[in-house]
N, C-alpha and C positions, 0 to 999 in steps of 0.2 A: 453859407448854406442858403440864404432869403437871398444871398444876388443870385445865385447859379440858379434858383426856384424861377427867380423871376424871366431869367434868360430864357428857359426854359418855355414859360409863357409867349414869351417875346417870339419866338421863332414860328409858335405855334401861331400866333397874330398875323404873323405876313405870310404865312399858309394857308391863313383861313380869307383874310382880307381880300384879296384877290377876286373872292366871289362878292365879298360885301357883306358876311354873312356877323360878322364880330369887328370890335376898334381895341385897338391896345389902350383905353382909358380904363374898358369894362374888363379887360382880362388883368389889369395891374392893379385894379381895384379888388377883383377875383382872388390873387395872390396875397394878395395885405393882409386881407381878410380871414383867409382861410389861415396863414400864419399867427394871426393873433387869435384867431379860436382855438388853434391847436396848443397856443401858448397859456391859455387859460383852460382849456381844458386838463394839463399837466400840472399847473402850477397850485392849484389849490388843495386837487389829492397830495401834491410833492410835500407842501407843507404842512397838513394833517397829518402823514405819515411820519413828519421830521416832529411833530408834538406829540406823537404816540412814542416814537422811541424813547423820544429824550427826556420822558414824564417816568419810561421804564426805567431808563437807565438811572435817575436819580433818586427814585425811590429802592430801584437794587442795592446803588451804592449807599445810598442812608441805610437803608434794610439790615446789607451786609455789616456797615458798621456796630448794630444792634446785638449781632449773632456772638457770644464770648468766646474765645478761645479754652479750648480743658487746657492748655500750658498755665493760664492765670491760675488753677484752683489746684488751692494747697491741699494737699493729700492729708490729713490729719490723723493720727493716730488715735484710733479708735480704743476704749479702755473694752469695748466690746462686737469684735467685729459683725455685724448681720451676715449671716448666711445669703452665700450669693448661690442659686442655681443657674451653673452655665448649659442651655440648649441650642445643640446642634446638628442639625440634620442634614443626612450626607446620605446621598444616591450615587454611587458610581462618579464616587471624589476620587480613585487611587494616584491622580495627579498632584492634587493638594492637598489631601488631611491629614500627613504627614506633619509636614510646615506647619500647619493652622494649628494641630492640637500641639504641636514644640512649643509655638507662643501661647498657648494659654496653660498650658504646665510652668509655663515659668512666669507667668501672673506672679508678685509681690503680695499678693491678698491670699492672707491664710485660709481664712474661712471659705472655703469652695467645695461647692461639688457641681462634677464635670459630667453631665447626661449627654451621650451619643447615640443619635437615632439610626441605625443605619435600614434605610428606608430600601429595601427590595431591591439591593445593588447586585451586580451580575459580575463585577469586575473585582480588583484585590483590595477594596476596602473594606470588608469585612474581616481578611485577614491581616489588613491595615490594623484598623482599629483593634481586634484580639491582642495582639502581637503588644501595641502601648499602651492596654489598659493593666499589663503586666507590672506591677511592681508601683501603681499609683492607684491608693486604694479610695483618693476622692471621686477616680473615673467610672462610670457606669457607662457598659454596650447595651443596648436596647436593639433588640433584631425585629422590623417589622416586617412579616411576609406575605400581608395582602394588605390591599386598600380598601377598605369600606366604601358601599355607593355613598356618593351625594359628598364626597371632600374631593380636592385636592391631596397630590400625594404629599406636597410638604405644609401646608396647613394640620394635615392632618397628625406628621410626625411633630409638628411643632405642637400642637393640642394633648399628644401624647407623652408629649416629655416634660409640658405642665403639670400633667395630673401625677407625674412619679417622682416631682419636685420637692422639697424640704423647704426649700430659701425663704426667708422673707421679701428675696426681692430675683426676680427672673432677669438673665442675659441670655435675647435669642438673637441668634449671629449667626453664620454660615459656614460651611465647611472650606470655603478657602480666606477667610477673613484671618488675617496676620496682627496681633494685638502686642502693643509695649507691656512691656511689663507692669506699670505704675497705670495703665490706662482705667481698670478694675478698680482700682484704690480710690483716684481722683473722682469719678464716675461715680460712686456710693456718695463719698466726701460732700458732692454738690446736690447731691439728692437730698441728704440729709443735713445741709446748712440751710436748703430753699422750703424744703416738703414738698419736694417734687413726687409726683406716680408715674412718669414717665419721661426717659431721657433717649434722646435720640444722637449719636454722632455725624457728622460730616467724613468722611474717607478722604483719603487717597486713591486714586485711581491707578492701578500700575499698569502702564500699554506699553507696546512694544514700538509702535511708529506715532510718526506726530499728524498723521492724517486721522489715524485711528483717534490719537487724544483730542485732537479738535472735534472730532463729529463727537465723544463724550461730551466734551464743553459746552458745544451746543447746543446738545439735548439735557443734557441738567440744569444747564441758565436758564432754558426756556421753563421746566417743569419748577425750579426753584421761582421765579421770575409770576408764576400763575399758584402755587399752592405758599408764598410767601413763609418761610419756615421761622425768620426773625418774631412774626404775629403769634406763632403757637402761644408761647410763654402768654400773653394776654388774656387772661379768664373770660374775659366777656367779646372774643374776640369771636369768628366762625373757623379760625385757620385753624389747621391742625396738621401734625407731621411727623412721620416714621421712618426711621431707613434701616435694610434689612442684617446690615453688615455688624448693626450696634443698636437695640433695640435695649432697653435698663428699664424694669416695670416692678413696683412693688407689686408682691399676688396679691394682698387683699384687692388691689385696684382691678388687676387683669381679672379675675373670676365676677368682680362687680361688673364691667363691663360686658362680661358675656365669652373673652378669651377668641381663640379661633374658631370656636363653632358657631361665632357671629360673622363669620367673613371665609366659612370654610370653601369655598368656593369662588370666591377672589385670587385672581393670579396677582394683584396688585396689592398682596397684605401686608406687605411691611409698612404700606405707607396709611392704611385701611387701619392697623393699629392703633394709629395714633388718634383715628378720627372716632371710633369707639370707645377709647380710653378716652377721652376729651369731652366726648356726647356723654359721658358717663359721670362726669363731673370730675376726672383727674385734672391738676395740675400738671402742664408739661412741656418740656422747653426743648431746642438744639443747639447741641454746642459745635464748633469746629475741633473736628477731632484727626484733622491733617495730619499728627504727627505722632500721634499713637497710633491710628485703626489705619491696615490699606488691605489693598484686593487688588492681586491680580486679574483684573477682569480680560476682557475679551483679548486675545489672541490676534484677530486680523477683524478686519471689515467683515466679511461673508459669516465668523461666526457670530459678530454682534449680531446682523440682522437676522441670524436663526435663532440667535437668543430672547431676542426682545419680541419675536411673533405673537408669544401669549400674551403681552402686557400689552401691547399696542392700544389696540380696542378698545381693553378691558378702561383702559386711561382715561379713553370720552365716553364712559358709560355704554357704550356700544351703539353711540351712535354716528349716521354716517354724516348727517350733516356739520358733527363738529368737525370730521375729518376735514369737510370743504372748507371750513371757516378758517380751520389750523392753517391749510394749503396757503390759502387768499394772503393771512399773515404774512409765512413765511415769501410769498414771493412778494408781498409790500415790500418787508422791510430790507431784505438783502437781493434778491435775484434784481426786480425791477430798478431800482437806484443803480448796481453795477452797469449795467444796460443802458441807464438813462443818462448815466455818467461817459460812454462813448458816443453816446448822438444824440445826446440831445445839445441843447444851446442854452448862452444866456443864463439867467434865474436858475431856471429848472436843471439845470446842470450842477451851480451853486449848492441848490439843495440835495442832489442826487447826493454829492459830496458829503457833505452834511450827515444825510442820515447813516452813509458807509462808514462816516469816524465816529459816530458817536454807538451805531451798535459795533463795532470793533473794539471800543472801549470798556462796550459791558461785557464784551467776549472775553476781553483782558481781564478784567478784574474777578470772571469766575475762573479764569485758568491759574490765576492766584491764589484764591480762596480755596480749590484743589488742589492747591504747588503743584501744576502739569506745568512741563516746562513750559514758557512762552514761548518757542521757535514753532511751536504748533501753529501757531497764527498763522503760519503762510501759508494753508490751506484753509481760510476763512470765508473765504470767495467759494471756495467749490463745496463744502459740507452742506449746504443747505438742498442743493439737488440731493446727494447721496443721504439726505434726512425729508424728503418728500419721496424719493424709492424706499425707503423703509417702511414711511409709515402705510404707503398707499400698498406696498406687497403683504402686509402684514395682514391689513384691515382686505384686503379683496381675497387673500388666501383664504384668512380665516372663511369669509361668507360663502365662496366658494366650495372649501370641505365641509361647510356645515360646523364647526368647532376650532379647538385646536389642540395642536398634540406635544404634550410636555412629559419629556423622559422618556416616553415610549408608551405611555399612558393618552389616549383618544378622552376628550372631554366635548359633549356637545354643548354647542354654541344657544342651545332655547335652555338649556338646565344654569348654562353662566348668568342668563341675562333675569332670569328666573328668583336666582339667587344675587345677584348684586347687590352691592353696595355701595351707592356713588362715590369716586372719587372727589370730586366735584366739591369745595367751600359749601358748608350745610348753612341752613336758615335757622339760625335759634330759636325762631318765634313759633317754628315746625318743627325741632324737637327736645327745646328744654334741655334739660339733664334727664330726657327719659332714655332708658337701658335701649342701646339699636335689636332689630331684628332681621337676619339675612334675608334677604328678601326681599326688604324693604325701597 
């Protein structure tokens, strides 16, 4: 590439020479030049970007190793089971609440009672849910027919199915979540070997293609990778962590915290959960819970990205400049290196390399920590465009309509930002163990 540069020059020299105007000393000088500026203007970003990944990648892989498996914890046989309230709320499930409530009827934990919110569904689970709350007298239907201003419509069934609760200890899950049998058991077991307030599981993700499980992959790396879930467990830590598939809270904690009319208004509450239960002074940890807890989630690409519209935003606090910042990352660490990796030269070639196998390798190890199969990988190079159209249709949608609209329900966008509650790792020194407030 620097000989044909220079030919290049060269030609232009006996084109110009002729009038007298230039020497091939000053234009081969000109060439030198301008390539070694170009080579240091690449090379120093190349290699900050190669200390960013690779400082990611090995504190994920440390992190990860932190995080326990539920397979390690003995299910102990309890001389007296706690009362588990299971809450689940389901809008126009009739595709999966079938399935969901199979597996948690045949839960191995006696002690249960099974609250079902069915939240203003239009489709046949209502007559889903009637039809198997027949003949299992642990299961309770709750039919909710309007929404109150100022919630969300599953905050606010999840809020409602607290308060009609018994348990000593709340399971809020989802309507298409698929649970082992012994997952309930284990999950109490650890709670009450540690003195935990708050247990969160790791899923399975079930997808139907491996374009689809990569672009999962690498939006949960990245959101596991910034809210570090390993740190929860750490009392004096900031982190803190929810996930909505498998959420295990004693109620004294959850009502000490404040519950979801601390976060009624948060599309992003399962993870919001964890950060109020935590600001609250609970103990609470995440387990890897691969091979109990999965979900069928998204179907294809087009419905993820209608799925995930409401949380986009809400992720960087609703603002836009994190979106730039996200972007700037994302094309650091994977678009620009593929790129730089076919034309560039030299060093910065070397490095381009560099940073593609080592974030390929934390791509590997959260497709692991998922068990998605690895043959996902060979779409690792392309998900990062189809995860910068997501986030940027999401965040300009919403601005555009003014809000966004979940289930069929319009929410505006001045009442979410209104009522927020940072995602965002809190400052201890700004809020102690005092009780959160929405809004805040």
């Amino acid at each position: 590439m620097e000989c044909s540069t220079y030919r290049l020059f060269h030609y232009v020299y006996f084109f110009l020479n002729r009038s007298g105007e230039i020497s091939v000393q000053v234009v081969g000088d000109c060439c030198i030049h301008t390539l070694e500026n170009t080579m240091d203007l690449l090379f120093y970003p190349l290699l900050c970007i190669l200390f960013g990944v690779l400082w990611i990648a090995v504190e994920g892989t440390l992190g990860g190793r932190r995080i326990h498996d539920l397979d390690l914890v003995v299910q102990e046989p309890l001389s007296a089971q706690p009362l588990v309230s299971i809450i689940i709320p389901a809008l126009n499930e009739e595709e999966h609440i079938e399935t969901a409530l199979q597996s948690v009827l045949a839960l191995d934990y006696a002690n249960l009672e099974i609250i079902v919110l069915n939240d203003r569904s239009t489709d046949a689970t209502p007559a889903i849910l009637e039809r198997m709350q027949e003949g299992h007298p642990q299961m309770r239907v709750i039919h909710i027919h309007e929404l109150p201003q100022g919630w969300l419509g599953k905050t606010h069934a999840l809020h409602w199915g607290a308060e009609q609760a018994k348990g000593e200890f709340l399971l809020f899950t989802d309507a298409d979540v698929r649970l082992a049998p012994d997952t309930v058991g284990r999950a109490v077991s650890r709670m009450e070997q540690t003195g935990l307030d708050h247990l969160s599981l790791i899923f399975r993700p079930v997808l139907p293609s491996g374009l689809l499980a990569m672009l999962v992959v690498d939006s949960l790396s990245g959101l596991f990778s910034f809210l570090k879930p390993w740190k929860a467990v750490q009392p004096d830590s900031r982190y803190f962590f929810g996930i909505g598939a498998f959420n295990l809270v004693r109620t004294a904690s959850y009502h000490r915290s404040g519950g979801h009319q601390a976060i009624r208004l948060c599309p992003v509450d399962d993870i919001l959960l964890g950060r109020i239960i935590k600001e609250s002074g609970g103990h609470q940890e995440c387990l890897n819970g691969r091979n109990f807890v999965s979900v069928p989630w998204y179907p294809s690409v087009r419905a993820m990205v209608s799925g995930l519209q409401k949380n986009l935003f809400a992720a960087i606090d609703y603002r836009f400049e994190r979106l730039v910042l996200a972007t700037i990352l994302i094309i650091c660490c994977t678009i620009l290196p593929f790129w730089g990796l076919l034309f560039a030269t030299g060093v910065n070639r070397l490095l381009c390399a560099a940073i593609l196998v080592v974030t390929a390798w934390s791509q590997l190890l959260a497709a692991r920590t998922m068990a998605v199969p690895l043959s996902c990988l060979f779409w690792f190079l392309l998900t990062p465009y189809l995860k910068l159209y997501l986030m940027w249709y999401a965040v300009l949608r919403t601005l555009i309509r003014g809000g966004i609209e979940w289930r069929g329900t319009f929410y505006a966008l001045a009442e979410l930002r209104e009522h927020k509650v940072p995602l965002w790792p809190y400052q201890k020194s700004e809020t102690g163990n005092q009780k959160p407030k929405a809004g805040n």
